[in-house]
C-alpha positions as CSV (number, residue, x, y, z in Angstrom):
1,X,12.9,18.2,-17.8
2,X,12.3,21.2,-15.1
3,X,8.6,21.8,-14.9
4,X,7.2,24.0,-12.2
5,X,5.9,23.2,-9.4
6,X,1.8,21.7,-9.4
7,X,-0.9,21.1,-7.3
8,X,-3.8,18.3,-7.9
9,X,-6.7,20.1,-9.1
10,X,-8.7,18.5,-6.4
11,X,-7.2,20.8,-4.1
12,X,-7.9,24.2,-6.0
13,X,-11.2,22.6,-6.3
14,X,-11.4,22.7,-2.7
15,X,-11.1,26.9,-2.9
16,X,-13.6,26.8,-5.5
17,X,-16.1,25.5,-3.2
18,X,-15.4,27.9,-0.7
19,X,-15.6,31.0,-3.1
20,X,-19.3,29.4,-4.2
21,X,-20.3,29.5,-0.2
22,X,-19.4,33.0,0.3
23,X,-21.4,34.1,-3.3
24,X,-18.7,34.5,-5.3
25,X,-18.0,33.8,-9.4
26,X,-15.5,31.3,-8.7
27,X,-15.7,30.4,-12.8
28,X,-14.8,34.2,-13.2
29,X,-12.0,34.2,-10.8
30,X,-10.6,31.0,-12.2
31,X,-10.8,32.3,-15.7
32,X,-9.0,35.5,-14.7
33,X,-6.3,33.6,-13.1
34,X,-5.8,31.9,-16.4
35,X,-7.1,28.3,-14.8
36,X,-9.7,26.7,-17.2
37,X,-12.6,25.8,-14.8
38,X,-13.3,22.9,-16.7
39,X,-9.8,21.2,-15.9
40,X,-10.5,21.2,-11.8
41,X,-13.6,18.6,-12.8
42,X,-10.1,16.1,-13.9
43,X,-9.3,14.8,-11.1
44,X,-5.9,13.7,-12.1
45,X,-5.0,17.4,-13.4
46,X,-2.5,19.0,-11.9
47,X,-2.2,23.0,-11.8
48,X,0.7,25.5,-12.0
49,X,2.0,27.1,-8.7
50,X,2.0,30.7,-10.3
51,X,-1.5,29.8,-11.3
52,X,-3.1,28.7,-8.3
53,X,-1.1,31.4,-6.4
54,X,-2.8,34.1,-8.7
55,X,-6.2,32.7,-8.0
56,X,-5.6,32.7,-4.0
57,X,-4.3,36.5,-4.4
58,X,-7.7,37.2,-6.8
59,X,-9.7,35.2,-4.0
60,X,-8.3,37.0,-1.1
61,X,-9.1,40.4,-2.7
62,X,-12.8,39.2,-4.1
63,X,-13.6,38.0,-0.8
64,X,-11.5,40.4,1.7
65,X,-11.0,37.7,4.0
66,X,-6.8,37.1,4.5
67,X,-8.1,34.1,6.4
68,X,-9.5,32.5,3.6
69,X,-7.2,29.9,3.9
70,X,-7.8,28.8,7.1
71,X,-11.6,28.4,6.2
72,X,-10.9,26.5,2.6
73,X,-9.8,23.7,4.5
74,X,-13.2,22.7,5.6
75,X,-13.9,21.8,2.0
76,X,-10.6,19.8,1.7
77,X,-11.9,15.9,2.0
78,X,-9.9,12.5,1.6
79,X,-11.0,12.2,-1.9
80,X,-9.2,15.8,-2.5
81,X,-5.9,14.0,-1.9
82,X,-6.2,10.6,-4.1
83,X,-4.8,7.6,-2.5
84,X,-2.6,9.6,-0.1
85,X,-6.2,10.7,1.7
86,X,-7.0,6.7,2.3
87,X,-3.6,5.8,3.5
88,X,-3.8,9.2,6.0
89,X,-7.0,7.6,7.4
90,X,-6.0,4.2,7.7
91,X,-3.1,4.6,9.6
92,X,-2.5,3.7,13.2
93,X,-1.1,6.4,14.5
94,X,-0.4,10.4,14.0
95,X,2.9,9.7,13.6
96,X,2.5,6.7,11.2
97,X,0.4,9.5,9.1
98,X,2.2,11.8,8.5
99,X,5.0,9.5,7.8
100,X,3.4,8.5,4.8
101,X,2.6,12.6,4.7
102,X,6.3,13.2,4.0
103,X,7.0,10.5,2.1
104,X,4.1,10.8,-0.7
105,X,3.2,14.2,-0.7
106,X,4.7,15.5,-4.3
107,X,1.5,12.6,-5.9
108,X,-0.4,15.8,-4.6
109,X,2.0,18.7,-4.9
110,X,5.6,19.1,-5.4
111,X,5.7,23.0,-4.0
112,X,6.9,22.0,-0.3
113,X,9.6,19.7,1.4
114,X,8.6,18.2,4.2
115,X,10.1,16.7,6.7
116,X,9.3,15.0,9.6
117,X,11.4,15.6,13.3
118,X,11.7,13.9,16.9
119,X,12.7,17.0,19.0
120,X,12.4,15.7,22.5
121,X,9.1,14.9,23.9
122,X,7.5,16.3,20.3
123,X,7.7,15.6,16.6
124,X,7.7,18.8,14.2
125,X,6.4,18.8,10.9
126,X,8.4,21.4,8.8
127,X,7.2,22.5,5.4
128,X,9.5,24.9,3.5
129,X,9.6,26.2,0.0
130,X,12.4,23.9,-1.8
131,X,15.3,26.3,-3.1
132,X,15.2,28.5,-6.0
133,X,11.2,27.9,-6.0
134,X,8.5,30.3,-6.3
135,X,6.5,30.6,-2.6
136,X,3.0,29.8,-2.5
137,X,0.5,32.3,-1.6
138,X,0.3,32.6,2.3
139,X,-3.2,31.6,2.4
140,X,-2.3,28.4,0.7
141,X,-0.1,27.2,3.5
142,X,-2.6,28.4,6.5
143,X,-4.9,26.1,4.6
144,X,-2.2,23.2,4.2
145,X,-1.2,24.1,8.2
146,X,-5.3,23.9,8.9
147,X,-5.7,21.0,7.1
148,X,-3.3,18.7,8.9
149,X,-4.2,19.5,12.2
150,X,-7.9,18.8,11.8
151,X,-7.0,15.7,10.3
152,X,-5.2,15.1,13.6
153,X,-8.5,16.0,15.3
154,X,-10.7,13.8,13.0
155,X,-8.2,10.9,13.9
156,X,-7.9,11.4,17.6
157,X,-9.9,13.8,19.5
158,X,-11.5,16.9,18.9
159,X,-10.0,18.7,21.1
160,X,-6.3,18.1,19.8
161,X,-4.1,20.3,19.5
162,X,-0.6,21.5,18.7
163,X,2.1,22.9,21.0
164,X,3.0,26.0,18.6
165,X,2.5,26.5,15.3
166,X,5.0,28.6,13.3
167,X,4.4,30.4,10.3
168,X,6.9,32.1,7.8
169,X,3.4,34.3,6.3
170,X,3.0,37.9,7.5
171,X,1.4,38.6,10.6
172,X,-2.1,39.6,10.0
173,X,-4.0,42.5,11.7
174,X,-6.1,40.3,13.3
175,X,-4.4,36.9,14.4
176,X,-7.7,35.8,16.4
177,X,-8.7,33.3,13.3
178,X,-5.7,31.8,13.6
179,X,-6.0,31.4,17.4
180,X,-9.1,29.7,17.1
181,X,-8.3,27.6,14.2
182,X,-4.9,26.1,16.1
183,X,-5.8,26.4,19.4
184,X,-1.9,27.0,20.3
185,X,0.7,29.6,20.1
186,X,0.7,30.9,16.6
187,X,4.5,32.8,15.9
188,X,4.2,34.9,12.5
189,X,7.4,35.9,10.2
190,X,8.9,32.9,11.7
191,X,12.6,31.6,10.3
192,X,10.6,28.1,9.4
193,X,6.9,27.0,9.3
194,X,6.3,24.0,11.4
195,X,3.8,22.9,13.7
196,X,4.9,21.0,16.6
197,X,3.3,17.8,18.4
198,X,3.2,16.2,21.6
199,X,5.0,13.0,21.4
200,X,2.6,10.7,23.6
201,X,-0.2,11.8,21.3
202,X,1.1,11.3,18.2
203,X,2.6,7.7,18.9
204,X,-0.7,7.0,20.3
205,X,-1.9,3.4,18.3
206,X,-5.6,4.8,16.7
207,X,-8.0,2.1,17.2
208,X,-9.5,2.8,14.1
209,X,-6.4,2.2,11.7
210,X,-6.3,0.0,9.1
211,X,-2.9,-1.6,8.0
212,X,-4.2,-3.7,5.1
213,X,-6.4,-0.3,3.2
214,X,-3.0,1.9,4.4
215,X,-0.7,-0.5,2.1
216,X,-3.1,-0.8,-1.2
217,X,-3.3,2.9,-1.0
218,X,0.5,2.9,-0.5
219,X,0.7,0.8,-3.5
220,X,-1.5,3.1,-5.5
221,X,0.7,6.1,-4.7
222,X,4.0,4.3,-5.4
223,X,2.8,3.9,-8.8
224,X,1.9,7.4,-9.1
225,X,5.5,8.8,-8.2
226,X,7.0,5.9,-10.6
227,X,4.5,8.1,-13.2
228,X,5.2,11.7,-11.8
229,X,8.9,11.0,-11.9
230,X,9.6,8.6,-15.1
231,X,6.6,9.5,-17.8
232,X,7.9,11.9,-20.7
233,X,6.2,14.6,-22.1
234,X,5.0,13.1,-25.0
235,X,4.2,10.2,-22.9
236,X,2.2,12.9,-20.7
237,X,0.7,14.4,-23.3
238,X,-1.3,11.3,-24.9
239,X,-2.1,10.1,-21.4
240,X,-4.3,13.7,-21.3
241,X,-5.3,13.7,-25.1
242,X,-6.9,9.8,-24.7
243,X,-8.6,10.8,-21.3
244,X,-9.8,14.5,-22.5
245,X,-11.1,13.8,-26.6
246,X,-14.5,12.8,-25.8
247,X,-14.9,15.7,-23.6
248,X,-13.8,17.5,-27.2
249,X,-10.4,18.6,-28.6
250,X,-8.2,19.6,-25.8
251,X,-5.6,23.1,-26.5
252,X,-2.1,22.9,-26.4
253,X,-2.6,25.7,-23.8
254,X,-5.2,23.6,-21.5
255,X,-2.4,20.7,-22.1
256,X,0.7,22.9,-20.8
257,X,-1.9,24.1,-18.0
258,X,-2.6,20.1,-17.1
259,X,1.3,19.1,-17.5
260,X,2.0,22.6,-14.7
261,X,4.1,23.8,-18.0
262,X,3.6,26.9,-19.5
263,X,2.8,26.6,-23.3
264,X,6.4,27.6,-24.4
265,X,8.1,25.2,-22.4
266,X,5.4,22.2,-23.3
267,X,6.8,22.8,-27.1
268,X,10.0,23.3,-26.6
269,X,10.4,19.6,-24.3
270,X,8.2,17.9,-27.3
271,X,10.4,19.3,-30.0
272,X,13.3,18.1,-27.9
273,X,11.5,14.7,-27.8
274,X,10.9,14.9,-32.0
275,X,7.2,15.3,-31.8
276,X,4.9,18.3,-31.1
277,X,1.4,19.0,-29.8
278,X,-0.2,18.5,-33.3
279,X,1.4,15.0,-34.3
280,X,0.8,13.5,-31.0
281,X,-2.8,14.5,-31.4
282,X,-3.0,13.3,-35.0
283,X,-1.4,10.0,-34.1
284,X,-3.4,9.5,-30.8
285,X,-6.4,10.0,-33.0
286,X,-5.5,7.6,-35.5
287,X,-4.6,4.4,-33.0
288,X,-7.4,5.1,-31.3
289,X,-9.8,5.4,-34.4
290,X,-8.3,1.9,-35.7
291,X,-9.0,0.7,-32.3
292,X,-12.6,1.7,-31.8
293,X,-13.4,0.5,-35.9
294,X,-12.4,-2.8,-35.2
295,X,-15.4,-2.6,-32.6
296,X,-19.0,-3.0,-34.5
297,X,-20.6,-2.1,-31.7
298,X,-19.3,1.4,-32.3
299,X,-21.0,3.9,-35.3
300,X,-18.9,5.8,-37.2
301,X,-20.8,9.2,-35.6
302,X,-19.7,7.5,-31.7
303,X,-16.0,7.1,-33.0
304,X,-16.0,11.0,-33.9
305,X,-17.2,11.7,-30.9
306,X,-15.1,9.7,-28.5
307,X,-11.8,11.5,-31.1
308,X,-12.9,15.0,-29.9
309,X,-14.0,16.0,-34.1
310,X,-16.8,18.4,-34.3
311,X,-19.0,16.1,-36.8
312,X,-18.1,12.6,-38.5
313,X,-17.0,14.3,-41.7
314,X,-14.4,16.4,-40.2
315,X,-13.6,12.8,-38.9
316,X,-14.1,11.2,-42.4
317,X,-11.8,13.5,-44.0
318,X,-9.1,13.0,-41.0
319,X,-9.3,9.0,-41.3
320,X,-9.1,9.3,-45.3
321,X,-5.8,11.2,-44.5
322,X,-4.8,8.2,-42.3
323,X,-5.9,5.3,-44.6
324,X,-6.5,6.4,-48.0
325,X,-9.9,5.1,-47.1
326,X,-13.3,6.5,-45.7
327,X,-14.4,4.8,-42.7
328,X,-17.3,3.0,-44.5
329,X,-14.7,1.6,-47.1
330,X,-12.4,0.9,-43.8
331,X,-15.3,-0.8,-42.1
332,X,-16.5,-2.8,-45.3
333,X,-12.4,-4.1,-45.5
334,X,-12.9,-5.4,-42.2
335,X,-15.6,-7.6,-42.5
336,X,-14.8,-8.9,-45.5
337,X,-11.4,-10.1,-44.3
């Protein structure tokens, strides 16, 4: 299956925060885009490119900032990045971080390659779009450029900085944000976006690494990509449906939005797989209603609501459907067996 490429919500979350600062209706912007604000509070949702690229043009033009990507990246925190944030921490050196940079970084988008390089007395960390996929918005990578050089600066000094920073973007009227972001050559309408490193500093050892926290985070994000890469749709699917029905029924178009799928393709890989949105939702209801009636502790009223129904008798006539019986008669079975 060929999905498009996704982000973590976590990180559009991070623009969302910094439309709120300067005033703005994130909500609004997000809706317009076609994002469901909701979804962001997931943290393990994932987002279409061509939908988070419509909300960083929308964003750009609400706030008319072009360097509103360089900004957003002071609202971009370990947490935004899962496990991959821990492990960047905990590592003992630059070039030990973004080592595990390269080699985890589709657990929080699959948009880029990245790659790593010893050129000399400097490593380059090169980020291109992979091909025959759609580029992200320019602001996006000035925030994913931004990003990793403060977290260089939050690791070994504040005033790091690279030896040139290349960027594939348009030059901008007014490169002086850039400038002061980088603090280094900045080339526009580059061939390639890298940014380049002094060698001594990045092989540095960080007194403050922490090899034991780096590899249970590594483990965490090797189980991830073992998920990313092997889960199937259907499997996908009632991974969302179990985590999202007591939040209420989920849409097939919020689904496709989770799974980076548009809503065409999410039926046409399920039909492919023998199912569709509306048995997987039915069955997931039902194993999980036999599940929680086998718990007394559970009313029939709580079971409803942890399904997604409305009321217990839209539930009531749904478990008849299942069982032939209403959940009281169910219930009564149970005990008397």
């Amino acid at each position: 299956m060929t999905a498009e490429p996704s982000t973590l919500a976590s990180w559009t979350r991070a623009l969302r925060k910094q439309l709120d600062a300067l005033g703005l209706d994130s909500s609004a912007l997000c809706r317009e885009a076609g994002l469901d604000p909701a979804l962001l509070d997931d943290p393990n949702a994932r987002c279409p490119l061509s939908v988070t690229t419509r909300l960083w043009q929308l964003a750009v033009a609400a706030s008319g900032d072009p360097a509103l990507g360089l900004k957003t990246s002071q609202f971009v925190s370990p947490t935004t990045f899962h496990a991959l944030g821990y492990a960047l921490i905990a590592s003992s050196s630059l070039r030990e971080m973004f080592e595990r940079i390269v080699r985890y970084h589709r657990v929080v988008s699959d948009a880029l390659q990245l790659e790593l390089r010893q050129v000399d007395d400097a490593y380059e960390f090169r980020f291109r779009v992979p091909p025959g996929s759609p580029t992200p918005a320019p602001e996006a990578l000035d925030a994913f450029a931004a990003i990793y050089v403060r977290s260089c600066r939050n690791r070994l000094s504040r005033d790091f900085a690279p030896l040139l920073v290349q960027l594939q973007r348009p030059r901008p009227l007014d490169p002086e944000p850039w400038q002061a972001v980088f603090r280094a050559p900045v080339q526009f309408e580059a061939e390639e976006s890298l940014l380049r490193f002094p060698r001594d500093a990045f092989e540095q050892r960080l007194d403050d690494g922490n090899p034991e926290l780096a590899e249970h985070n590594e483990a965490v994000l090797r189980r991830s990509l073992e998920q990313l890469q092997a889960a199937s749709c259907s499997e996908r699917v009632r991974n969302f449906l179990q985590a999202q029905l007591p939040d209420g029924e989920p849409s097939a178009e919020r689904i496709a939005q989770a799974l980076h799928l548009s809503l065409r393709s999410l039926q046409r890989h399920l039909a492919e797989e023998g199912t569709s949105y509306e048995a997987l939702l039915g069955d997931t209801r039902q194993a999980l209603a036999l599940q929680h009636m086998r718990d007394p502790r559970c009313s029939i009223s709580e079971i409803a609501y942890l399904l997604g129904f409305s009321d217990s008798s839209s539930f009531g006539r749904a478990f008849k459907r299942w069982t032939g019986q209403t959940p009281s008669q169910y219930r009564d079975g149970l005990k008397k067996a």
